[in-house]
N, C-alpha and C positions, 0 to 999 in steps of 0.2 A: 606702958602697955597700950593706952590709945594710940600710939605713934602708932603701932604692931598693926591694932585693928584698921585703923585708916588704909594704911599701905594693904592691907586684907583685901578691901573693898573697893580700891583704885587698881587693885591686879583683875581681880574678880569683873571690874565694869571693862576693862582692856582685851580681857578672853574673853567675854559675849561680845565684845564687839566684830574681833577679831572672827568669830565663830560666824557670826549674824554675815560678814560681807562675804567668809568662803561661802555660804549656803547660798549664798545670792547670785555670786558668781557661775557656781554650775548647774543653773535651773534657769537658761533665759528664755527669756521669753517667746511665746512660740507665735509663729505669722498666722495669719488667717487667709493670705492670698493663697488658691490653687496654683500648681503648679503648671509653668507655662507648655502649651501644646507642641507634640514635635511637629516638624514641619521639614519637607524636601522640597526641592527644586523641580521644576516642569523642564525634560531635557528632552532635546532633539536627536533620535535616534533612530536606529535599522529595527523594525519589530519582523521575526518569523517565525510563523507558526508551523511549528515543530510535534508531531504526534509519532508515539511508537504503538507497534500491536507484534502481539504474540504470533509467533509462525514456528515449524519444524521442516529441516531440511529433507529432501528426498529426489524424488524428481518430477515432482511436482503434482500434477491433476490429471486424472488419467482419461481416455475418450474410447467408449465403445467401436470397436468395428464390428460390423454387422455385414452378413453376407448376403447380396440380395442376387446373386447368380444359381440357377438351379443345378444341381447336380452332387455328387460325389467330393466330398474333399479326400483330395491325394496327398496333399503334404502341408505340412503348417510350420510355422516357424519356432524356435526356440524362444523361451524368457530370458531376455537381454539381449536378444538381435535387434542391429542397430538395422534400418531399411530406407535407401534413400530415392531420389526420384527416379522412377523408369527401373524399378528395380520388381521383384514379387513378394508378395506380403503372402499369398498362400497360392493353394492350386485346387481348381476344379478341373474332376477328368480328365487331368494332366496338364490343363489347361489355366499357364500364369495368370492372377489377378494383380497386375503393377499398380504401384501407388503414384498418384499423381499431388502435383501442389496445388494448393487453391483453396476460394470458399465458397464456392457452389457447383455441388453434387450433381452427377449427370439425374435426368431423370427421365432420360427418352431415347432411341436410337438415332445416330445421326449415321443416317444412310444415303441422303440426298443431299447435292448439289446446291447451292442458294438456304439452305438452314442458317437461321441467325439466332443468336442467344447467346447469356454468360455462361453455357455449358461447353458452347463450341468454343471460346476463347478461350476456357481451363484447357484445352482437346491443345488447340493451337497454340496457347503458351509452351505447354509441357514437351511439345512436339519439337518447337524452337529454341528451348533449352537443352532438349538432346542432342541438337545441332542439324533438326530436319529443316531444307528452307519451304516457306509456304508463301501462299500469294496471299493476295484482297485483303479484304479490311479484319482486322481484330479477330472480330465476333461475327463471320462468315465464314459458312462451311464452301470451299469454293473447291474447280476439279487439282488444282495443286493440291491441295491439303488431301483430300482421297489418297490423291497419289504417295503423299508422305506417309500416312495410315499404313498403305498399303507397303511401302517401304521397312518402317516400323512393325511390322507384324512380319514380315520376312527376317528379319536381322533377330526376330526373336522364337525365329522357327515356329512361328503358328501359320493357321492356314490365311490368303492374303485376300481379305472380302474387302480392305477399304472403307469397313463400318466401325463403329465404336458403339457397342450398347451398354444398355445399364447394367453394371456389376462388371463388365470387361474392368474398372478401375474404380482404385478407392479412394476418394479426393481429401486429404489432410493437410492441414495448414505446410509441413515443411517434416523434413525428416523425424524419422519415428524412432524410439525402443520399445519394443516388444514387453511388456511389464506381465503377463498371464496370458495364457492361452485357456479356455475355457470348453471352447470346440473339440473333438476328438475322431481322429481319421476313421475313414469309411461311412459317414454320417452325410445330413445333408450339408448343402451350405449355404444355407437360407437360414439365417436367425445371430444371435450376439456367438461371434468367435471369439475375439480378443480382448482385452485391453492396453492400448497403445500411450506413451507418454513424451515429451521430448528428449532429444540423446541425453542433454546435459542436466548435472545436480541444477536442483531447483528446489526453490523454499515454497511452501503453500502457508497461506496465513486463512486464518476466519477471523473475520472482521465484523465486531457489529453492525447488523444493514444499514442504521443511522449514519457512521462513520464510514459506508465504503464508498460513499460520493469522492473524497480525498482520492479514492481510487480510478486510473484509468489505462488503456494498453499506451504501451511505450513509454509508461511514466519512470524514471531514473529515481529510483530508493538507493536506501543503503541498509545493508544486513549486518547485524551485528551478530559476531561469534559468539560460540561457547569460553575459548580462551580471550575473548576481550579484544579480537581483532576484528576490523571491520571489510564487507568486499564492497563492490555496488554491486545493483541488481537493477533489472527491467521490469518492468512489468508485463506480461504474454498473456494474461486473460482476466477478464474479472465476471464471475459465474452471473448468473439474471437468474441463476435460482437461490430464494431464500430458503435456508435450512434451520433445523431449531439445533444450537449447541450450549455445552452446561458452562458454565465460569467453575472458578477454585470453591464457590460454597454448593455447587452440585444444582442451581439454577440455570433454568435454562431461556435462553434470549434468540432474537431472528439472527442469523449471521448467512453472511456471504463468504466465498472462496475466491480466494487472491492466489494466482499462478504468479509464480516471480522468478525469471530466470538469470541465473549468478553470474558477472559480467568479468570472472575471474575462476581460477582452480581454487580448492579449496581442499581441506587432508579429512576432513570431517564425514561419515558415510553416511550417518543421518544424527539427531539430536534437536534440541529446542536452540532457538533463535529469536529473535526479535527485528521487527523489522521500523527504521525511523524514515518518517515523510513527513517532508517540506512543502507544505501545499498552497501557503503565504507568505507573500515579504512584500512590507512595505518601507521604502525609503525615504531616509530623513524626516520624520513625524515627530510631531509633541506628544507624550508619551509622560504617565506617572504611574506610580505605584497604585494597584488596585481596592487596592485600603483604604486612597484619596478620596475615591470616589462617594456621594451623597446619593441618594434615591431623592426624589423630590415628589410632594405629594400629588402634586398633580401629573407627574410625569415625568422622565428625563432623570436626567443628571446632571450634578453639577459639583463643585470644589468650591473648600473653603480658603477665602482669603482672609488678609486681614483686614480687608476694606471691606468683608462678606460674601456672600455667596455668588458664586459666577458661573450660570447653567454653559454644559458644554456639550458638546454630540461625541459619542463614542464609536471609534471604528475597531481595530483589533486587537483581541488579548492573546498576550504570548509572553512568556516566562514570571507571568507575573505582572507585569506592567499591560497598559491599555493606553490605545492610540486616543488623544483627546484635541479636539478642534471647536472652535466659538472665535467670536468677534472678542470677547473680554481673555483671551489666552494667549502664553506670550511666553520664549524660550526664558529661565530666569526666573519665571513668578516664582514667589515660595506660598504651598497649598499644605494645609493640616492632612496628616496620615495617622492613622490608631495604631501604625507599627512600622 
């Protein structure tokens, strides 16, 4: 019976033992070091800034014409007449007012010989694109040009004075559509008739006034569709007047109007669009993630290394990343990021 008991207490010390080193095994010990920081590379790349804004297609911004000829309107044009140079936009007392091209408005008669100004070179360009020839310089009224007037006013059946006065035309950047007529025959035609737009579809954006610097004419956008396809676009005007408009919470902010005409056909008649501009690109730049970046208390910025901190000047941020330059920065470094 003692054999029994021994062998009892030699099983018994075997399975605590046994027991004692499984409990040991899965309970180890835990580190007290934090865990090491991520960290990316400083890479040499193309950074460009990229910004889109909301627009809606149509044809774009529209421009008063105002009638400053006295008389009777006898005829007026339909909404969606297209009207192009040396053409009539409407009629006083039977009497065509043609649309000329240009950007400055007549505001005086030019009835005499030796007359100089950007009035008479709108007169003499429009004259020589209808194929009339003229003499002297640009922007003088000289006796050829009378004579072409006077030619010009014969071919268009009115009577042949040789003069051009204010309201005989109405000076618009480049062909029109008739988008309203507002005027009504037999009335005067002195005061707002129309409103006139470009022939082709065109996107109008409102851009917050802060962001429409990014904006300028002739600037080459890209519009992006409603089905996901993209056209390019120009840009034809960018408004100087500030207007108040609301965002999607019913807030309202300064915004400007962006004419942008579509450098392609499109199936679309009107709808929301968005338009994307490229207004920065820099090439081959050190460049990290924006997360890398330190504020420093006195000023500036700077990245962590593992040697420590190494102030650096910041140039452009775009998708994320920021263009970073300093004497201590180097394609390769590896700099701590929070993500």
């Amino acid at each position: 019976m003692r054999r029994w008991l021994v062998a009892g207490v030699v099983a018994m010390v075997v399975t605590g033992a046994v027991l004692a080193f499984t409990w040991t095994r899965q309970a180890p010990a835990q580190s007290d070091q934090p865990p090491a920081p991520k960290t990316v590379a400083v890479v040499k790349t193309d950074l460009t800034d990229t910004r889109e804004f909301k627009a809606t297609l149509g044809f774009g911004a529209s421009q008063q014409v105002t009638g400053r000829l006295p008389g009777t309107l006898t005829w007026l044009p339909a909404p969606g007449l297209l009207v192009d140079r040396g053409q009539p936009l409407y009629k006083v007392d039977n009497r065509p007012v043609w649309l000329f091209f240009g950007d400055t408005p007549l505001w005086r008669k030019l009835d005499k010989a030796g007359v100089r100004g950007p009035d008479v070179k709108v007169v003499k360009d429009n004259l020589a694109a209808l194929g009339y020839r003229l003499g002297g310089p640009a922007d003088e009224l000289t006796p050829p040009t009378v004579d072409a007037v006077k030619r010009w006013q014969k071919a268009a059946k009115v009577e042949e004075t040789g003069v051009v006065d204010v309201g005989d035309v109405v000076v618009l950047p480049g062909k029109v559509r008739v988008e309203s007529v507002t005027a009504k025959l037999s009335a005067t035609a002195e005061g707002p008739l129309m409103a006139v737009t470009a022939p082709g579809k065109a996107v109008e954006a409102s851009v917050d006034a802060q962001a429409a610097e990014v904006f300028a004419k002739d600037l080459k956008v890209t519009v992006l569709l409603p089905d996901g396809k993209e056209v390019g676009g120009t840009v034809r005007s960018v408004s100087t007047e500030v207007e108040e408009a609301k965002n999607g919470n019913g807030e309202s902010s300064p915004a400007v109007a962006v004419d942008i005409g579509l450098d392609g056909e499109v199936a679309f008649e009107s709808g929301p669009m968005r338009v994307r501009v490229t207004s920065t690109a820099r090439k081959g730049v050190l460049a990290v993630p924006v997360t890398a970046l330190l504020a420093l208390r006195e000023g500036g910025y700077a990245v962590q290394t593992s040697g420590g901190l190494v102030a650096v000047q910041t140039g452009l941020f775009a998708g994320g990343l920021v263009e970073i330059s300093g004497g201590g920065v180097s394609e390769g470094m590896r700099v701590v990021t929070t993500s």
